[in-house]
N, C-alpha and C positions, 0 to 999 in steps of 0.2 A: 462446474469446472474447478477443478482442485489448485490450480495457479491461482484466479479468484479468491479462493478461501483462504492460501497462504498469504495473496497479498494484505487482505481489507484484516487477517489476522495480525502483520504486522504495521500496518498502517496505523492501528488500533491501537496496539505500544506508544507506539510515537505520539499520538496524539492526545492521551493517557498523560505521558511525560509532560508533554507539553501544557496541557493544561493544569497540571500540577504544579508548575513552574509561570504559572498565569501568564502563557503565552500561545496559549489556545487559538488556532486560527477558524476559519467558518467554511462549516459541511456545503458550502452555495457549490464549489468543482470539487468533491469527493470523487465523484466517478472519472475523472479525468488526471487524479492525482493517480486513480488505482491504477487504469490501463498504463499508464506512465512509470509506475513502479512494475507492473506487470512488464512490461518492454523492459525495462531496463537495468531491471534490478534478477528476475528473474530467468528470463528467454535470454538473454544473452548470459549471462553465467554457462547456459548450459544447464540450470536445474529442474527443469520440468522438459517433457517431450510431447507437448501437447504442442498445435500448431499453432 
C-alpha cells in the first residue's frame, strides 16, 4: 500500500529527530500512530486515492 510506505517513511523523520533530540518515544503503538497519520495527515489532504 503506497499511503503505508509514505506514512511509516515520514513517521521515520520524525522519530529520527526525535531521538536525536533525546526525546525518542517507544515503538509499543507504532501501528496505531501510522493508521492515524495515515487518516489524517494523508486521506484527508486529498493525497493519496487509495480507499
Amino acid at each position: 500500500m503506497r499511503t503505508r510506505k509514505i506514512a511509516v517513511r515520514d513517521l521515520g523523520r520524525v522519530a529520527h529527530i526525535m531521538k536525536l533530540e533525546a526525546q525518542a518515544t517507544s515503538d509499543a503503538n507504532l501501528e496505531a500512530r501510522i493508521e492515524a497519520y495515515i487518516r489524517d495527515q494523508i486521506k484527508e489532504r486529498g493525497l493519496c486515492n487509495e480507499p
